[in-house]
N, C-alpha and C positions, 0 to 999 in steps of 0.2 A: 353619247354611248353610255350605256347601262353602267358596265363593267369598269369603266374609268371614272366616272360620277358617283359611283358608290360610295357608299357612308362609312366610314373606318369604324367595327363592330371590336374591333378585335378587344380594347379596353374593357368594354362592358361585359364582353365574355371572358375576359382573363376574372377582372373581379369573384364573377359567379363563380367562378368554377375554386380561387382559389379562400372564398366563402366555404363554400361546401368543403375542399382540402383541409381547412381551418377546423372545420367538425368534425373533420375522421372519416370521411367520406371516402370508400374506394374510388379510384382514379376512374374505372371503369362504369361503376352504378352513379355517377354525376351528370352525366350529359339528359336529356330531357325525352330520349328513344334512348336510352339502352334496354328499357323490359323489352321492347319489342326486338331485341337482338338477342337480349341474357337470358329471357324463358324457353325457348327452343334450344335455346344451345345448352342448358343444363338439362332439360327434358331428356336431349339426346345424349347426354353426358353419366346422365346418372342409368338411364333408360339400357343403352351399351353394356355398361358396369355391370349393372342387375342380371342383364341376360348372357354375358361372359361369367358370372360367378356364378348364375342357375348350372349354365356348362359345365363348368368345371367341378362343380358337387357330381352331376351325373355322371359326367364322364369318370371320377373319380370312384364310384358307384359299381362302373361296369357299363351303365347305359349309354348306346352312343346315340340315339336321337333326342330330341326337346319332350317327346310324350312316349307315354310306352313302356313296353319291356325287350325291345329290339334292342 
């Protein structure tokens, strides 16, 4: 079986990871795919932000839609 004959990783990867902690390294931008989880998620993060704070200048304004003088 696969799953029982596996190679115990865990060492090799405790090393790497605690390499990288050794450097200053956030805990989250260490693993080998976080860009492909960290760029969308700040996209949407900061993306959000921007369009809640464009609101709230308008709204703040008078205006209640995103374009216009409605």
């Amino acid at each position: 079986m696969r799953l029982v004959d596996a190679p115990n990783r865990v060492p090799e990867k405790q090393r790497y990871y605690q390499q990288a902690y050794a450097q200053h390294t956030r805990i989250w931008k260490i693993a080998p795919r976080s860009n492909y989880y960290l760029i969308p998620y700040y996209t949407l993060l900061w993306g959000t932000m921007g369009a809640s704070l464009y609101m709230v200048g308008r709204k703040a304004l008078g205006y209640n839609t995103w374009f216009g003088k409605n």
